[in-house]
N, C-alpha and C positions, 0 to 999 in steps of 0.2 A: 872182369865181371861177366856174370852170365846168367842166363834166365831162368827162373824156377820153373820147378813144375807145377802145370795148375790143372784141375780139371773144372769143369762149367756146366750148366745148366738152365735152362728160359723156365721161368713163369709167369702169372697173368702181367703184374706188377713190377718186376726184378727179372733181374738173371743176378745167379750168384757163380761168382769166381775162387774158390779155395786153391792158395797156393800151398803145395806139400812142402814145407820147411819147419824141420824140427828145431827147437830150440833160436827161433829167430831174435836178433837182437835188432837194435833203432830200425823198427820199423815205420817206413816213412808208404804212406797211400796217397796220391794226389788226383783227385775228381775234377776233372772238366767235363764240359756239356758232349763232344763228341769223343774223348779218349780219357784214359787213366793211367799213373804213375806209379808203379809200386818199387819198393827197394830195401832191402835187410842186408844182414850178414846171418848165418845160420851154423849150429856146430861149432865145434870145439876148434875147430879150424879157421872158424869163422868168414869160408866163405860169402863172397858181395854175391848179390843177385839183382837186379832188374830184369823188369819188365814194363815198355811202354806197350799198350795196346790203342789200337785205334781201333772203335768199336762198332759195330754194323749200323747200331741205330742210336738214338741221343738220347741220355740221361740225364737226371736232377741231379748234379752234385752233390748240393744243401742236405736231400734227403737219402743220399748213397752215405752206406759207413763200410768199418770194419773188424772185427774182431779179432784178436792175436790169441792161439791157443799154444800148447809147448808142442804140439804135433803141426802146426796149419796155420797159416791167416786167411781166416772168410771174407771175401769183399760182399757185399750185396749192394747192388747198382739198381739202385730206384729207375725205372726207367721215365722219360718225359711223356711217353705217348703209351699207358698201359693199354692192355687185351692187343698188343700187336705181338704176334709171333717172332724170335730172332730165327733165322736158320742156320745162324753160326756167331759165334760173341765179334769176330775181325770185320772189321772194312773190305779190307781183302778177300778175294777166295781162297789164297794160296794159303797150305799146311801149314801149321804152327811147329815144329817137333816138341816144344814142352807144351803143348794143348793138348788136352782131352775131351771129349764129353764125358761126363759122369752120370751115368747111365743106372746105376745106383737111386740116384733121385730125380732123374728125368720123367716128366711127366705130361702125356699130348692133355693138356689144360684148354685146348680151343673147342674143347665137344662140353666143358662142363659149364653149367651156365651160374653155379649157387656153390658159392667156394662157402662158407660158412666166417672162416678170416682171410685176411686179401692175406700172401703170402709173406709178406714185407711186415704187416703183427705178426704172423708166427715167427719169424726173423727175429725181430725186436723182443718177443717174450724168450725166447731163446737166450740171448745174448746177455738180459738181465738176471735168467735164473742160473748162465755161464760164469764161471767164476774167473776162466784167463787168467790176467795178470794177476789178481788178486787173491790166486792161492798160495797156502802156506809153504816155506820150506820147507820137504818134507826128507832131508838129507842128516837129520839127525843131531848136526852141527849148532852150538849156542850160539842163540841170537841177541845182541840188547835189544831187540824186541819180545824175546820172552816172556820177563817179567814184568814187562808193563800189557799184556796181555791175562793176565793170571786174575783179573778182575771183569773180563767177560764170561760171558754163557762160556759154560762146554758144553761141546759136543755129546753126545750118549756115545757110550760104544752099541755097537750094530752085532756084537757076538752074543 
């Protein structure tokens, strides 16, 4: 087994954790108050991946989730004590080699006093209008679920 890669990010409410693994299968996330569990098999190969992390500062389990897309699994870690800054997601100092920050959506959030949604709804709205698991095969191949689909909406074409 070995650890995926992730990169990471603080805001007011959450830090969010995206691990890079394309095509993950039994994806298992486990939330506790001061670490979290993550573990897939990913590719055609199916390589395992973990990762335990032990986290700087302590989070809501209950209100931590996560997302599976076929590029990434999103973690968002509610944190227990929001508007506190993390200065790194580990307990530890020491380097991660599969950690990153993602710098992409990093954002200094301690000068802003009027978020308009706390980050953790835009998360959530996200996630619902995210489709993950519950997009179609799109590999061409007959499904028996085909035809018992052929009684919902279609879609318009976009051309």
């Amino acid at each position: 087994m070995q650890p995926a890669t992730a990169k990471w990010y603080d805001r007011r409410d959450s830090v969010f954790v995206e691990f890079c693994v394309e095509d993950s299968k039994d994806v298992q996330v486990k939330f506790d108050k001061s670490k979290f569990d993550f573990s897939c098999a990913s590719g055609t190969e199916k390589i395992k991946h973990q990762n335990v992390v032990e986290l700087f500062g302590e989070i809501d389990p209950k209100e931590s989730k996560h997302r599976r897309t076929d590029r990434s699994v999103l973690c968002c870690l509610r944190k227990a004590e929001a508007g506190k800054s993390w200065p790194r997601l580990t307990k530890d100092k020491t380097k991660c080699n599969w950690l990153s920050v993602d710098f992409n959506n990093w954002k200094d959030w301690e000068d802003d006093s009027d978020e308009d949604l706390s980050s953790f709804d835009k998360f959530s709205e996200m996630m619902n209008s995210m489709g993950g698991d519950d997009l179609p095969d799109l590999d061409g191949a007959d499904n028996e679920h085909d035809s018992a689909d052929s009684d919902d909406e279609k879609m318009p074409d976009l051309e």
